[in-house]
C-alpha positions as CSV (number, residue, x, y, z in Angstrom):
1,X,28.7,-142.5,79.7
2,X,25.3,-141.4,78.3
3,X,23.4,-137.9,79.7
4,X,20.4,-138.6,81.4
5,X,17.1,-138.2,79.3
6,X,15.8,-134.6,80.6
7,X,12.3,-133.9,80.6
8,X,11.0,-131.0,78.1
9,X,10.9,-127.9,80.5
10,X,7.8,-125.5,78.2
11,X,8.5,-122.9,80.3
12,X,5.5,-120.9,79.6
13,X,5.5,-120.9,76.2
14,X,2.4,-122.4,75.8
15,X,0.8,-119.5,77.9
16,X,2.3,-116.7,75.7
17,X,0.9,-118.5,72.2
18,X,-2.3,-119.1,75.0
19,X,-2.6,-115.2,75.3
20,X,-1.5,-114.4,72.0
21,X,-4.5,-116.3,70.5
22,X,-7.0,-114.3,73.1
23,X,-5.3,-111.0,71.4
24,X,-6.3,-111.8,68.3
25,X,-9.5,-113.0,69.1
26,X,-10.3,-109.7,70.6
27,X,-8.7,-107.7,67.9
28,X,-11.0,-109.9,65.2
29,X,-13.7,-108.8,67.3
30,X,-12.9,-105.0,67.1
31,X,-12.2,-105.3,63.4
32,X,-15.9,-107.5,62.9
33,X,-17.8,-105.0,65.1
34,X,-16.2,-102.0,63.7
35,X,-16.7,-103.0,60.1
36,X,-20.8,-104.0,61.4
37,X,-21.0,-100.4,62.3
38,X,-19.5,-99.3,59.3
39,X,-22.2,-101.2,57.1
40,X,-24.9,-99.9,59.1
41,X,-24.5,-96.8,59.7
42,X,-26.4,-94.5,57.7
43,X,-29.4,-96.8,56.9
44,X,-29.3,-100.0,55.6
45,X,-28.1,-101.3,52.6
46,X,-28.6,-104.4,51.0
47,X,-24.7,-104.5,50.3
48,X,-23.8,-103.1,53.6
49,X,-26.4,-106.1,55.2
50,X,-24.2,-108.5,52.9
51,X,-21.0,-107.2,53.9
52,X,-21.9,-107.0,57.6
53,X,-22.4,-110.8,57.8
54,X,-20.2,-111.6,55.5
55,X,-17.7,-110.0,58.9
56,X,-19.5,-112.1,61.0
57,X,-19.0,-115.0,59.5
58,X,-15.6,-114.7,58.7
59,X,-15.0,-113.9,62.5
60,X,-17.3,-116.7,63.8
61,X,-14.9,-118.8,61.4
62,X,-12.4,-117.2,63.5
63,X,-13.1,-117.8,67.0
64,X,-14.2,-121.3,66.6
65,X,-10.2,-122.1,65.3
66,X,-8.8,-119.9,67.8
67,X,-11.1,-121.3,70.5
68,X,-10.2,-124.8,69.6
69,X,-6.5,-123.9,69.9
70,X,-6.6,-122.1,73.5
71,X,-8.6,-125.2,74.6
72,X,-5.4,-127.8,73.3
73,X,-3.1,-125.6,74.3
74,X,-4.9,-125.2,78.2
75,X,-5.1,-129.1,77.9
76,X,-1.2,-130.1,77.0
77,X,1.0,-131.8,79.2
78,X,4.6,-131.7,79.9
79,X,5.2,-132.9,76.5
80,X,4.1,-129.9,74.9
81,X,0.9,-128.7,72.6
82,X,0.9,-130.4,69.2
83,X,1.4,-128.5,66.3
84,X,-1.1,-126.0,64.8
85,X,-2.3,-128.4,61.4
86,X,-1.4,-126.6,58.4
87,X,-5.7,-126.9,57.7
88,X,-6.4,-124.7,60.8
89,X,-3.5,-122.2,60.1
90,X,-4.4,-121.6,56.9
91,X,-8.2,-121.5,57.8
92,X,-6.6,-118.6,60.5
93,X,-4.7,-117.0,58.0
94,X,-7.5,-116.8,55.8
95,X,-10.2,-115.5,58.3
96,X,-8.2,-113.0,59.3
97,X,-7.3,-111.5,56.2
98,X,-10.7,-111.8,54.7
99,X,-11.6,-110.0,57.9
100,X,-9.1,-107.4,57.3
101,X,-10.2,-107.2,53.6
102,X,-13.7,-106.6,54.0
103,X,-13.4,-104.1,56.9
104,X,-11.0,-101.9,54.2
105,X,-14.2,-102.5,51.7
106,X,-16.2,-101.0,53.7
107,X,-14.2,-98.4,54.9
108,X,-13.5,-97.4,51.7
């Protein structure tokens, strides 16, 4: 006798990774205004003017992936979000450590 084919139960998986994207969102933001105020405090540079967009962008770079992924991820079915491509992962990955990177520049 064969088992019945059972319909994938997510659970609320997808919400957890959902909220887990918006946390790091928010904590890229933090990091990108932080390091902004860094550069700019105490008059303005032409490195600290470089280094604060250089923030920006790497956290613009940031929310557009992350934004993208909360969107699929609000949008799946029962069958489940498809897998993060290894392109936008490592675009992620990269962003955020850039991020993290630059802010300790500038800290320093």
């Amino acid at each position: 006798m064969t088992e019945p084919i059972r319909e994938r139960d997510p659970g609320l998986q997808p919400e957890r990774t959902r909220l887990a994207w918006r946390r790091t969102t928010l904590s890229s933001t933090v990091a990108a205004v932080l390091a902004a105020k860094t550069a700019l405090h105490g008059g303005r540079s032409p490195a600290g003017v470089l280094a604060c967009a250089v923030c920006c962008a790497l956290w613009m770079g940031f929310l557009a992936i992350a934004h993208r992924r909360i969107r699929v991820l609000a949008a799946s079915g029962p069958e489940g979000p498809p897998a993060l491509t290894p392109r936008h992962a490592t675009a992620a990955t990269l962003c955020t450590v850039a991020l993290a990177v630059c802010a300790v520049a500038l800290v320093f």
